[in-house]
NUPAKE-438133 format. One record per residue: residue in three letters; x, y, z of N, C-alpha, C, O in turn. Coordinates in pm, 1 decimal. Example, Ala and Ser with C-alpha at 12.3 -4.5 7.8 and 13.67 -1.06 7.14 Angstrom:
! NUPAKE-438133
(ALA, (1319.0, -569.0, 780.0), (1230.0, -450.0, 780.0), (1320.0, -330.0, 780.0), (1423.6, -331.9, 846.5)),
(SER, (1285.0, -225.0, 708.0), (1367.0, -106.0, 714.0), (1290.0, 3.0, 787.0), (1340.9, 113.8, 803.9)),
//
This chain:
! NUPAKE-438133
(UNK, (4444.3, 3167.2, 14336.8), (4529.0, 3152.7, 14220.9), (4674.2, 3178.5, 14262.0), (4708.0, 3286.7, 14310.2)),
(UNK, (4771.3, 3063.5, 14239.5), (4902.7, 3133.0, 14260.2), (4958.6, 3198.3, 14142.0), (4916.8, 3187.7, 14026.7)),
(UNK, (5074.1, 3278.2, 14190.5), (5185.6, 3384.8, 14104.3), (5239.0, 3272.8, 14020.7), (5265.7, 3157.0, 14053.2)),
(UNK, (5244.9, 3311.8, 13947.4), (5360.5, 3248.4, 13784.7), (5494.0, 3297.8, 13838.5), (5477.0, 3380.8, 13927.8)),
(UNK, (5623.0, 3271.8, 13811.0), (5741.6, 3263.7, 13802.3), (5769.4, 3410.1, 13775.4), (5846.5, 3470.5, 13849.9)),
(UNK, (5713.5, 3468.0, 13677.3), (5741.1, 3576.7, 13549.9), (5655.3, 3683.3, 13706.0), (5741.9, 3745.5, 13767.6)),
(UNK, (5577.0, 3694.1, 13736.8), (5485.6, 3782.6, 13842.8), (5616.2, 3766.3, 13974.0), (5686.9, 3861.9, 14005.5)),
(UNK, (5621.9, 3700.5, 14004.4), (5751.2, 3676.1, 14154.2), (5867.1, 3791.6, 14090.8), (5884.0, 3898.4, 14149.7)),
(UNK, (5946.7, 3755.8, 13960.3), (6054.1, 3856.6, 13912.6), (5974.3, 3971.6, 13859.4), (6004.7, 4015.4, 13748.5)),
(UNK, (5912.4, 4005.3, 13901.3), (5860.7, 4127.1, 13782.9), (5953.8, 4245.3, 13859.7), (6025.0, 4325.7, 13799.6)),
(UNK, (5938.1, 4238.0, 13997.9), (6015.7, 4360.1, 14083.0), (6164.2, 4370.5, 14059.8), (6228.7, 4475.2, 14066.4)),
(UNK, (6207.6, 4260.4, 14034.0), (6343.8, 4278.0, 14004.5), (6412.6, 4385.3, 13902.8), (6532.1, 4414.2, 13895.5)),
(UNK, (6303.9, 4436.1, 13826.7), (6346.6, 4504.7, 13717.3), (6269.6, 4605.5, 13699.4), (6223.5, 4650.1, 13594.4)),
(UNK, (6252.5, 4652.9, 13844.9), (6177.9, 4788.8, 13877.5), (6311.1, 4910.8, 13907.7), (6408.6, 4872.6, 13972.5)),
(UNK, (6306.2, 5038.4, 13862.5), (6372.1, 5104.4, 13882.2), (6308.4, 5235.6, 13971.7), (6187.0, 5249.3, 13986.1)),
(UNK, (6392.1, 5314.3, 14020.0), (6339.3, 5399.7, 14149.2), (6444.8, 5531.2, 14066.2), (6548.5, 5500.0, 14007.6)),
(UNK, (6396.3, 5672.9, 14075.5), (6463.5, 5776.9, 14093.8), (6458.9, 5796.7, 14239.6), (6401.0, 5736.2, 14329.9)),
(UNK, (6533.7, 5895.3, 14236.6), (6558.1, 5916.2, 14405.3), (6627.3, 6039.9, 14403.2), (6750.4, 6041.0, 14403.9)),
(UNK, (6554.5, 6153.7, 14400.5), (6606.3, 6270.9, 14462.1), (6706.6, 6310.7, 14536.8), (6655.6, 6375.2, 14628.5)),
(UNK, (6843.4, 6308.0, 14551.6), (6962.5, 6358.9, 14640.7), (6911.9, 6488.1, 14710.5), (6957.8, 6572.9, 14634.0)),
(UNK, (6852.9, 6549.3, 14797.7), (6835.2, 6716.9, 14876.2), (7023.2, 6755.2, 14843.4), (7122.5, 6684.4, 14826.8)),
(UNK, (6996.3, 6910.3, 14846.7), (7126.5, 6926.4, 14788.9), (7185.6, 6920.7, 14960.4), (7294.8, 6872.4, 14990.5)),
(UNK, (7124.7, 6958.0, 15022.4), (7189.9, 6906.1, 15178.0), (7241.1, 6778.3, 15230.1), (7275.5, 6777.2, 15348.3)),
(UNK, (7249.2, 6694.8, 15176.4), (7276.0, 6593.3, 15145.5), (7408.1, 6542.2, 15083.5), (7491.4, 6464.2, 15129.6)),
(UNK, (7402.7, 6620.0, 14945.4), (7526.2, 6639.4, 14892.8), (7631.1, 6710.8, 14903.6), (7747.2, 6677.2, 14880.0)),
(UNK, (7572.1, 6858.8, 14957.1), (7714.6, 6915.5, 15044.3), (7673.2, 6979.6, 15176.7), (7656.9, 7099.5, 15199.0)),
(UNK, (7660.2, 6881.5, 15256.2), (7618.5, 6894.0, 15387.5), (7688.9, 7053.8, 15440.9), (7801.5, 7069.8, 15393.9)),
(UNK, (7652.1, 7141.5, 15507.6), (7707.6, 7257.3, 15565.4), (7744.5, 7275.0, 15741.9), (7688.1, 7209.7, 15829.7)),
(UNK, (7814.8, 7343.1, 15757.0), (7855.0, 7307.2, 15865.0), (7711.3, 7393.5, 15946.1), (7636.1, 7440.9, 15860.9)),
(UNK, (7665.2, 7419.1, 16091.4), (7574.3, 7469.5, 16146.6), (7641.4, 7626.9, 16174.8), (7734.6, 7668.8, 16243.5)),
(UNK, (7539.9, 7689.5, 16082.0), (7543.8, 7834.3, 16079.2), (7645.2, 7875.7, 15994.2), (7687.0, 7989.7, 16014.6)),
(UNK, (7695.3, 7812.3, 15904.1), (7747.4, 7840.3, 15804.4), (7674.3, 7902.6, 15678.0), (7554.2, 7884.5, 15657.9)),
(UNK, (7773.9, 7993.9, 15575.9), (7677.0, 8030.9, 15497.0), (7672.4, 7947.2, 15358.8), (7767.2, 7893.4, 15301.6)),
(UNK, (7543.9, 7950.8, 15322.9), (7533.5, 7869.0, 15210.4), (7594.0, 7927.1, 15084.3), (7600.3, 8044.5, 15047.7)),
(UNK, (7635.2, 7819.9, 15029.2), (7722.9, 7901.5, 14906.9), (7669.7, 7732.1, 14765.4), (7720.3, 7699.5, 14658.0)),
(UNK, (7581.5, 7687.6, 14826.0), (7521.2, 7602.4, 14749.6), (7465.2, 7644.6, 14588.4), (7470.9, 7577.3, 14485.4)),
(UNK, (7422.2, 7752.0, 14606.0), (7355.9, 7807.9, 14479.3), (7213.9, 7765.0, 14470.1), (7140.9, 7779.6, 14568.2)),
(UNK, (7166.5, 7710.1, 14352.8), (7031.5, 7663.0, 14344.1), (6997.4, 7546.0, 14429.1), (7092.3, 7467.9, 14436.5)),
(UNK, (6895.4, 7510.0, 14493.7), (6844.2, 7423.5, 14598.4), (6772.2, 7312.1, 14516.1), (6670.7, 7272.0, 14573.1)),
(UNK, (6803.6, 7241.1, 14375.3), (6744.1, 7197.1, 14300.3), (6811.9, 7061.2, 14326.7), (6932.7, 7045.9, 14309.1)),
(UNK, (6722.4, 6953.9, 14373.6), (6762.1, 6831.8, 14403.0), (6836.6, 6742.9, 14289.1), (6791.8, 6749.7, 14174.7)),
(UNK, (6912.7, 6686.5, 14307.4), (6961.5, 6661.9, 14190.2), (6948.5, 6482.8, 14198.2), (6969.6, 6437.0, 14310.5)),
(UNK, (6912.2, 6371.3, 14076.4), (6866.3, 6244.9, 14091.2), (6972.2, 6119.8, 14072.0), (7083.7, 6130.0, 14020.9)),
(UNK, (6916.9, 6008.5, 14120.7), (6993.4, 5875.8, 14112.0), (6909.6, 5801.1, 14037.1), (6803.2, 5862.2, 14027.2)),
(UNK, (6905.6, 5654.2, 13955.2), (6840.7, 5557.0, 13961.6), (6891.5, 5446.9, 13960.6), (6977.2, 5388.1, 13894.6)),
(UNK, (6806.2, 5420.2, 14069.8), (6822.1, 5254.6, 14168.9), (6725.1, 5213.9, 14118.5), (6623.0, 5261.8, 14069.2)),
(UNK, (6808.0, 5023.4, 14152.4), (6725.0, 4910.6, 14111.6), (6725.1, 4870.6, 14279.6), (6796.3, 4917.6, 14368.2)),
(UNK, (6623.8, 4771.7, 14288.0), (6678.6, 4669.4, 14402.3), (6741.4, 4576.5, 14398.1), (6751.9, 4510.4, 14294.9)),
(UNK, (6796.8, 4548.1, 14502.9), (6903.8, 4410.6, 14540.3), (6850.8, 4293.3, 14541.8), (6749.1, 4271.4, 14607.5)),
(UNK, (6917.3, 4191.2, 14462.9), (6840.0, 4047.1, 14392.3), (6913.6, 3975.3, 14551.7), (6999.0, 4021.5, 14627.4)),
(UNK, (6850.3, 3871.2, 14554.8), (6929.3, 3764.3, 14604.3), (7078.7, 3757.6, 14565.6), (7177.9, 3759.0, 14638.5)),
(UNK, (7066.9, 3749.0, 14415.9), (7216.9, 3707.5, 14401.5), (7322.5, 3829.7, 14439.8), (7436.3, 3826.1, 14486.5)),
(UNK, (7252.0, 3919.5, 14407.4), (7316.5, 4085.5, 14441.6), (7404.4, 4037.2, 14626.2), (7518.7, 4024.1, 14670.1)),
(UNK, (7295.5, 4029.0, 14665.7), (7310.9, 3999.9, 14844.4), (7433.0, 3899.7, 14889.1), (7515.1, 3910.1, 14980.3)),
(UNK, (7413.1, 3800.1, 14790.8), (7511.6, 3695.5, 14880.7), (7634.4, 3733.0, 14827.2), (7724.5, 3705.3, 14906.3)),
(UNK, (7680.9, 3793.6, 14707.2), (7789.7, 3861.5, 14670.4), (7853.6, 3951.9, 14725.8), (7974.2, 3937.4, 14746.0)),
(UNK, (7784.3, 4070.4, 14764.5), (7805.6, 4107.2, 14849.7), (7854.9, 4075.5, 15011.3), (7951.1, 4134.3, 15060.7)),
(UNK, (7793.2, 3997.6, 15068.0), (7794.5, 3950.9, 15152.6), (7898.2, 3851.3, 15180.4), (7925.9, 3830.5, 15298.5)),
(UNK, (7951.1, 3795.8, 15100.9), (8051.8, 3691.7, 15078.4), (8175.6, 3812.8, 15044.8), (8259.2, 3834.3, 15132.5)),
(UNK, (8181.3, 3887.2, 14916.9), (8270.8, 3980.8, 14915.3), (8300.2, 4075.8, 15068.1), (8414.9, 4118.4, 15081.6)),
(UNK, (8222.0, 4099.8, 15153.0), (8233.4, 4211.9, 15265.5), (8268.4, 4166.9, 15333.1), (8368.1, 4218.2, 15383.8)),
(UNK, (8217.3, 4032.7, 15392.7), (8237.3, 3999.5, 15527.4), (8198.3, 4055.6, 15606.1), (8082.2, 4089.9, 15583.9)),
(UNK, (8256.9, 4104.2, 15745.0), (8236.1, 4164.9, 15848.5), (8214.7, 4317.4, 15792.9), (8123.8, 4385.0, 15841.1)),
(UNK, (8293.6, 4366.8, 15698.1), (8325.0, 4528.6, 15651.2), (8223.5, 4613.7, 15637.4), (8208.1, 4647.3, 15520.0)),
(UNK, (8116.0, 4681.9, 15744.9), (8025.4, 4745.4, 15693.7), (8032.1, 4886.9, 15554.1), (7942.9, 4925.9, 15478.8)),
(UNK, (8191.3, 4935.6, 15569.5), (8201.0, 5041.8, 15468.6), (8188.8, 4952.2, 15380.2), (8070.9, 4966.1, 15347.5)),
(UNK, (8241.1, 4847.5, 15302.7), (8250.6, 4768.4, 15213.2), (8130.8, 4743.9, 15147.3), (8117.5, 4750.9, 15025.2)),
(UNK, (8024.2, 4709.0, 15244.4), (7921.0, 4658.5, 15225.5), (7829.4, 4796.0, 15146.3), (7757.1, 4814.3, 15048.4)),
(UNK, (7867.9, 4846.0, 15221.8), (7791.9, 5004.7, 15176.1), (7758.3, 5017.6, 15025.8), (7660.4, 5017.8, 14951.2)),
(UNK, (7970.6, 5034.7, 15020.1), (8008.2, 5060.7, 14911.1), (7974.0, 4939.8, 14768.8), (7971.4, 4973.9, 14650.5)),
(UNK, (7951.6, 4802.6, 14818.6), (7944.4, 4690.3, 14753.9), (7773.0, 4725.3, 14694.1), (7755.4, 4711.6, 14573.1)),
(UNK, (7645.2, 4772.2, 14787.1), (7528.4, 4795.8, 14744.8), (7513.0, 4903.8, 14667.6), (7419.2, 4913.2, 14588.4)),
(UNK, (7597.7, 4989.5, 14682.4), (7565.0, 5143.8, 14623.1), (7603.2, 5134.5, 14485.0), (7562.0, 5210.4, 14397.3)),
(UNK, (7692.6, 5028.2, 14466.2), (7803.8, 5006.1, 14305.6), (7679.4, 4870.1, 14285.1), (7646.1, 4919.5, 14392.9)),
(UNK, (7629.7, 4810.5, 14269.9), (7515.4, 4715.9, 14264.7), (7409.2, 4763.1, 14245.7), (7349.2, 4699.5, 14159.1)),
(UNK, (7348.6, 4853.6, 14288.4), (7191.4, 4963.7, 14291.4), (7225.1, 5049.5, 14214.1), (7143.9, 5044.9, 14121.7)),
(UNK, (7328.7, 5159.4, 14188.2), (7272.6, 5254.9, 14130.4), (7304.7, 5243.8, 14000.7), (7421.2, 5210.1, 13979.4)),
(UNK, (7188.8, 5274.7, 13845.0), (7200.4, 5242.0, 13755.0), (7264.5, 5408.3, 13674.6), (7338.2, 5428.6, 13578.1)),
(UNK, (7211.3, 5477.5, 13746.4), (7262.7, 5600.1, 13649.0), (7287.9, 5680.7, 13792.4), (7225.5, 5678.7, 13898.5)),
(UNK, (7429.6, 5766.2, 13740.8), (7493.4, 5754.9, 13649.9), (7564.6, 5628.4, 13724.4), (7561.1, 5599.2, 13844.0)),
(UNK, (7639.2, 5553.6, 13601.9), (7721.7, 5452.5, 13629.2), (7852.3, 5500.5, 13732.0), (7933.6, 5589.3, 13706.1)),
(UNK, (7848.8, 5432.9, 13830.5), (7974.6, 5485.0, 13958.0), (8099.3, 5333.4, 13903.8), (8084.4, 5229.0, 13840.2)),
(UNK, (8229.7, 5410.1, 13981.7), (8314.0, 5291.0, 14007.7), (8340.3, 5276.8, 14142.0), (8293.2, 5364.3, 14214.7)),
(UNK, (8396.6, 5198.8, 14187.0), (8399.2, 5112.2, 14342.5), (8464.5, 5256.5, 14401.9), (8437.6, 5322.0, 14502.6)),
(UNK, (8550.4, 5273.4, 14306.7), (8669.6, 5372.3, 14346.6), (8608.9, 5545.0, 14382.0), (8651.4, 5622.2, 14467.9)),
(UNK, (8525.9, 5561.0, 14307.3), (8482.0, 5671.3, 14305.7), (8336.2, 5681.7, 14437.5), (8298.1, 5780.9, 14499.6)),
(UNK, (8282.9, 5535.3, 14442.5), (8203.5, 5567.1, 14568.6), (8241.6, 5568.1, 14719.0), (8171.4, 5590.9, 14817.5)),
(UNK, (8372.4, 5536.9, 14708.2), (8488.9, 5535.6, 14876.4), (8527.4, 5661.1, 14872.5), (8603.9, 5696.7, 14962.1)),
(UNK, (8497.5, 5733.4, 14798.0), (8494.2, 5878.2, 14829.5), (8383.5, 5958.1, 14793.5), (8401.3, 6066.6, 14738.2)),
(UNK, (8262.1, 5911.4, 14821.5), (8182.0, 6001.7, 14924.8), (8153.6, 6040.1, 15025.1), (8222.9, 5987.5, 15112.2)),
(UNK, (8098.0, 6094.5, 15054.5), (8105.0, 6142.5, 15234.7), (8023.3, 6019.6, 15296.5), (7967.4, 5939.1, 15222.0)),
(UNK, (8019.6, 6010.7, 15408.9), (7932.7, 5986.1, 15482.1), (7803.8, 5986.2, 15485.3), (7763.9, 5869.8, 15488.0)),
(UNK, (7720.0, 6060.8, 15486.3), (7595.8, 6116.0, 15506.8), (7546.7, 6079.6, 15379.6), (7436.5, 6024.9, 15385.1)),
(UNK, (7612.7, 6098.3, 15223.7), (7563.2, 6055.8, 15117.8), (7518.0, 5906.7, 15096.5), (7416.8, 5851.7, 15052.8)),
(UNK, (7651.7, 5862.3, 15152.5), (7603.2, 5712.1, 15157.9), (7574.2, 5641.7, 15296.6), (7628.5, 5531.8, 15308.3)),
(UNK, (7519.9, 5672.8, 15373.5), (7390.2, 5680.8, 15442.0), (7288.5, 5718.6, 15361.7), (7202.4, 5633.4, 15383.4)),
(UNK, (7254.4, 5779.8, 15297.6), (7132.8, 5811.2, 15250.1), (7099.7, 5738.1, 15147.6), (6981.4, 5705.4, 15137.6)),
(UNK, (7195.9, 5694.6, 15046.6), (7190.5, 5594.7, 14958.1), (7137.5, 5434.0, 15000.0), (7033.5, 5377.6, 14965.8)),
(UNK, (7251.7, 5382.8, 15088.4), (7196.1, 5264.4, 15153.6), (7062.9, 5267.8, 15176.7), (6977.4, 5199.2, 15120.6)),
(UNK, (7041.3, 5381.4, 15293.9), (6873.8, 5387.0, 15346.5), (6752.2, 5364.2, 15228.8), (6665.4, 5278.1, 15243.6)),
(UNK, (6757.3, 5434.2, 15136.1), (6687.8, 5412.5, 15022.0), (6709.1, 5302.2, 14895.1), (6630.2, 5295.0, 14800.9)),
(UNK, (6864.3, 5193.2, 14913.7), (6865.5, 5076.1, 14851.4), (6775.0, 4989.5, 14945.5), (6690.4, 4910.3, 14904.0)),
(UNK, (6798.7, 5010.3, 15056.7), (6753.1, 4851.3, 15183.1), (6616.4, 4904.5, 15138.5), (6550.0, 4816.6, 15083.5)),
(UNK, (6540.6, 5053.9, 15148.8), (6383.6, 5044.1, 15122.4), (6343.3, 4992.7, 14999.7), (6255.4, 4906.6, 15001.6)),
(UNK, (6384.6, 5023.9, 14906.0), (6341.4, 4960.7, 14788.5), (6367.5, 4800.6, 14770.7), (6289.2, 4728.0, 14709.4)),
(UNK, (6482.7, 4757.2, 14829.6), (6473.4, 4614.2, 14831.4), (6430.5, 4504.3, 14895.6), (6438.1, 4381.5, 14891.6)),
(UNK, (6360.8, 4632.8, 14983.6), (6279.9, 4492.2, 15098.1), (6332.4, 4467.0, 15207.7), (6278.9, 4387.7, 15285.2)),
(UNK, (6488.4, 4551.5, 15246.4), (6564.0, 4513.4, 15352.4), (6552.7, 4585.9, 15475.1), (6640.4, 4585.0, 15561.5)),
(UNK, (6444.3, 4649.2, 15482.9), (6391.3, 4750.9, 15613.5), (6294.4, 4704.5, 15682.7), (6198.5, 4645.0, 15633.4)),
(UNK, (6309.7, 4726.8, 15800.0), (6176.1, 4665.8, 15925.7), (6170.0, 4796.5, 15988.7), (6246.3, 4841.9, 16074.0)),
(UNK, (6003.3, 4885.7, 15900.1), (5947.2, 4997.1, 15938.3), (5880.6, 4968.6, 16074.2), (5891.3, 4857.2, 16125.6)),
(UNK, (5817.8, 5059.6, 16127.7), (5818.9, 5133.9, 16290.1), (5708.4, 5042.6, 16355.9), (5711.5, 5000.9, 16471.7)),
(UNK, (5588.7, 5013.6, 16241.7), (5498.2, 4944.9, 16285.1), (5527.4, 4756.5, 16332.2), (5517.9, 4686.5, 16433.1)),
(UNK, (5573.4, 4737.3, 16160.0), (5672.0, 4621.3, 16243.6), (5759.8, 4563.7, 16349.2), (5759.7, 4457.5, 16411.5)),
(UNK, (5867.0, 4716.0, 16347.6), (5945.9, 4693.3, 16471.1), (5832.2, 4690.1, 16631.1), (5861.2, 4634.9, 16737.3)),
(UNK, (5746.0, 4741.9, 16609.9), (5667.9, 4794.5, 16737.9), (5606.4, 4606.8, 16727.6), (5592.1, 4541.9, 16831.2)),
(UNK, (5580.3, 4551.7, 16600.6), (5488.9, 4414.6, 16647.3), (5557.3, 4298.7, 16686.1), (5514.3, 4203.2, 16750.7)),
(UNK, (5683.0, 4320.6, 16633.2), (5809.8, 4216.8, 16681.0), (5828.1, 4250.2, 16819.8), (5837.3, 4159.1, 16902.0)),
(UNK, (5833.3, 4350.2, 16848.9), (5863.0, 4397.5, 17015.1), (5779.1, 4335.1, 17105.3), (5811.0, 4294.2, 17216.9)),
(UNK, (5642.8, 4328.0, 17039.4), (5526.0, 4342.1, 17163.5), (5490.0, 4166.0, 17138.1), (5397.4, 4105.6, 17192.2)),
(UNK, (5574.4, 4117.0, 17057.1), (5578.3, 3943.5, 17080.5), (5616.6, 3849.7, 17190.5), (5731.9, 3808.0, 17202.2)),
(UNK, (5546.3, 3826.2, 17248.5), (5537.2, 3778.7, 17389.8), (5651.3, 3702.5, 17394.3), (5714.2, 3716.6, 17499.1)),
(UNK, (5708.3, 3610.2, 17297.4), (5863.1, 3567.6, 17295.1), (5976.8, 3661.1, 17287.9), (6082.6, 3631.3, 17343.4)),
(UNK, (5965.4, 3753.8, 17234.4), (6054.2, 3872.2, 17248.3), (6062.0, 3953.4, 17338.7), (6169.8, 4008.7, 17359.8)),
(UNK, (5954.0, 3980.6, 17412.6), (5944.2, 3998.3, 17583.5), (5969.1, 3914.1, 17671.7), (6005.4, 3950.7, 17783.5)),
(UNK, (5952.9, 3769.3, 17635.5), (6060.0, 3673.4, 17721.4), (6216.6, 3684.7, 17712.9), (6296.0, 3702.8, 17805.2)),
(UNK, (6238.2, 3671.1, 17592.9), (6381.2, 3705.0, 17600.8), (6416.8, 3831.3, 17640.6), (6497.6, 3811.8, 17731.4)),
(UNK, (6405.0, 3935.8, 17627.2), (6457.1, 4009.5, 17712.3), (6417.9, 4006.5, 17866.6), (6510.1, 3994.0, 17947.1)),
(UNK, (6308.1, 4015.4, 17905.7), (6333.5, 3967.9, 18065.6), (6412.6, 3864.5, 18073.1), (6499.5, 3899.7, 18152.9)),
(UNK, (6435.9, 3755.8, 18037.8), (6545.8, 3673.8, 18120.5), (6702.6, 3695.8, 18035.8), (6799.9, 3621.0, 18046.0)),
(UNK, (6693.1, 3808.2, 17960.4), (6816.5, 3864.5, 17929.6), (6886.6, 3931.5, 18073.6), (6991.4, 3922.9, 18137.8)),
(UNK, (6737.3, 4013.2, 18078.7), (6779.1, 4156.9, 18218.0), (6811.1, 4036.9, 18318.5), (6928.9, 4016.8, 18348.2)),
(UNK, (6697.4, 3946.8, 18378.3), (6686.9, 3915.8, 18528.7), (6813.5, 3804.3, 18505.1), (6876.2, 3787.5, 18609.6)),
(UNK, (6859.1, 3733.1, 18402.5), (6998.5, 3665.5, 18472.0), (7119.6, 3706.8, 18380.7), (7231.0, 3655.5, 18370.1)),
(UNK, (7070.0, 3802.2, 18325.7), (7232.2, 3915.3, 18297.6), (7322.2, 3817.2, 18162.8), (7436.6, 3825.5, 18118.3)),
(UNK, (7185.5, 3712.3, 18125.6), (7279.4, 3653.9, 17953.1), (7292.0, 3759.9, 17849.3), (7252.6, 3875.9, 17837.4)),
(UNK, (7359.8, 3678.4, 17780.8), (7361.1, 3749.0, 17633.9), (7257.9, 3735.5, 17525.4), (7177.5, 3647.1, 17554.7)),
(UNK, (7236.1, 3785.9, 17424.7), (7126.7, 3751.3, 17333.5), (7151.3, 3617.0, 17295.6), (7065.4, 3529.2, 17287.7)),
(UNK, (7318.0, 3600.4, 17263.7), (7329.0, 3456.9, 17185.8), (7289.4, 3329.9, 17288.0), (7258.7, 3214.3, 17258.8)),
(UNK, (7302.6, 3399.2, 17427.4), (7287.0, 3269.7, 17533.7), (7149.6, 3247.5, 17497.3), (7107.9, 3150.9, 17433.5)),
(UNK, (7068.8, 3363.0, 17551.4), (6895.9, 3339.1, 17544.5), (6840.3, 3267.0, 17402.4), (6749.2, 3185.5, 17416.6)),
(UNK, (6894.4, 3294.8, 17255.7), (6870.7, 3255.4, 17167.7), (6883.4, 3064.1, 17181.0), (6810.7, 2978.4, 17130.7)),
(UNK, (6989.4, 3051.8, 17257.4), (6983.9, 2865.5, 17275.8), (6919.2, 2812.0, 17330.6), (6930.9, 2690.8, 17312.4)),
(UNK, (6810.4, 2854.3, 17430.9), (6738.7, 2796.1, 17520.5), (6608.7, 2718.3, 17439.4), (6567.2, 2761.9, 17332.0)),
(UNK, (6571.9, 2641.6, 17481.3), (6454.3, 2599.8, 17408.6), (6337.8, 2638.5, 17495.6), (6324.0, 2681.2, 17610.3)),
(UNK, (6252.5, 2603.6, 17385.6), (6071.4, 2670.9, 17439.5), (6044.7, 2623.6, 17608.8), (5983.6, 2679.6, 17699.8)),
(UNK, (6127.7, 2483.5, 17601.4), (6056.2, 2458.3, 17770.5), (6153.8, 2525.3, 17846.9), (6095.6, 2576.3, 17942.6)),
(UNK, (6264.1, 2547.4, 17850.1), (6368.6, 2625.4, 17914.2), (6313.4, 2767.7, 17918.0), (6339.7, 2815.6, 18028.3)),
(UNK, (6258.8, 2839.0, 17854.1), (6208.2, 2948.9, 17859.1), (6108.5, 2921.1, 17973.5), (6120.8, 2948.1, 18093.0)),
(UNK, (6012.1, 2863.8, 17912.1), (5905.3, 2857.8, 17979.5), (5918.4, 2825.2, 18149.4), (5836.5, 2870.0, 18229.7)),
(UNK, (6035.8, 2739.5, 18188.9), (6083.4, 2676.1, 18285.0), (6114.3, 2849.9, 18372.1), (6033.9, 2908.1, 18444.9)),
(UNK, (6238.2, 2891.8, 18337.1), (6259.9, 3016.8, 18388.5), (6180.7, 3136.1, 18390.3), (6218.8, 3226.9, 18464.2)),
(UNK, (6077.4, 3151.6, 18321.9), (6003.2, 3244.2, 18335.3), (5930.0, 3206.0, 18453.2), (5938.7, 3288.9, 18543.8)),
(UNK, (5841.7, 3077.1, 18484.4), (5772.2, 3051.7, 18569.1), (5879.0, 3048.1, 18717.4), (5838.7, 3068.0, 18832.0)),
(UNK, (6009.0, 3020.1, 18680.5), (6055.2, 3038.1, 18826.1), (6108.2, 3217.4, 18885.6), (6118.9, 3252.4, 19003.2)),
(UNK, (6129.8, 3291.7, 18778.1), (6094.4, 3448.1, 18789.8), (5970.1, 3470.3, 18863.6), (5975.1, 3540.2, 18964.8)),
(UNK, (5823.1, 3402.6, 18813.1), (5706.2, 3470.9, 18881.4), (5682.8, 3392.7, 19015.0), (5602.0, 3417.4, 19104.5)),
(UNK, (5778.8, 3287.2, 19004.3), (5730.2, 3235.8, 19185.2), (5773.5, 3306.9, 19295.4), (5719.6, 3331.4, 19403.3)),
(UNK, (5909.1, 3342.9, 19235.9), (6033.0, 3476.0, 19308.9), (5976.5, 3581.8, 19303.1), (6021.9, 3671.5, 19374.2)),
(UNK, (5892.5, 3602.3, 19242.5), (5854.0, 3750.0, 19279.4), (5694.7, 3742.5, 19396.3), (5658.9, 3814.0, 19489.8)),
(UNK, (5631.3, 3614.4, 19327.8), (5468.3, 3606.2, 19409.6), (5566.7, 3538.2, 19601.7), (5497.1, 3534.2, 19703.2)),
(UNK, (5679.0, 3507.6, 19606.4), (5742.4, 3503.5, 19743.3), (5788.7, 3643.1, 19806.7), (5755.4, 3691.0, 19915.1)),
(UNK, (5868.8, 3691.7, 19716.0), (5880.9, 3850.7, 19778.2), (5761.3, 3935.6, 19819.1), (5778.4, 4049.3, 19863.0)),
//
């Protein structure tokens, strides 16, 4: 049976709390004393990032990763309502932590198991060996086609079954 239209958007209009650790919010220096007070996490709520969210962003940022930051964090978080202005002054570490938990909720993360199955893809182990053994770049190796790969790999294992 396929999904209806209405089942595909249903996530779009899922919302997430998200716990801030108060360490988080006022990070301390190491071995400093805490002057935090209560250790009571205090909350956000995020939506995820639509398509249209993305290319707006993305078109608005450009290259600018603070931008971008700042462009998802003013896009995701529904409460309390932020302004552009007021999220270029958070720290660091806050928004790191924000992003990290917009990209999870929106689908924009490649967890450990994944990264480990993309790795162990026998095309992705080609390209990097003939990254290392003739010293290209990713964008070079990315142009080669399947028989060009295939071409240089087999002349790697003749060079080595001669040595």
């Amino acid at each position: 049976m396929f999904m209806t239209p209405e089942e595909l958007l249903a996530g779009n209009t899922a919302t997430f709390d998200v716990a801030i650790p108060a360490s988080v919010l006022r990070p301390l220096a190491e071995g400093a004393a805490s002057d935090r007070g209560p250790s009571m996490d205090r909350k956000v709520k995020l939506r995820p990032l639509t398509v249209k969210d993305i290319q707006l962003i993305a078109r608005a940022a450009k290259d600018d990763e603070v931008l971008t930051s700042v462009l998802m964090i003013q896009r995701s978080v529904i409460e309390p309502a932020l302004k552009h202005q007021q999220i270029q002054e958070f720290h660091g570490g806050l928004v790191s932590f924000l992003v990290e938990h917009i990209n999870r909720i929106s689908g924009l993360t490649t967890g450990e198991e994944e990264l480990q199955a993309i790795a162990d893809a026998p095309i992705v182990q080609a390209f990097f060996l003939l990254a290392k053994e003739f010293h290209w770049t990713p964008a070079q190796v990315r142009e080669l086609t399947l028989g060009q790969v295939l071409g240089y790999l087999e002349f790697l294992n003749q060079s080595k079954r001669q040595a």
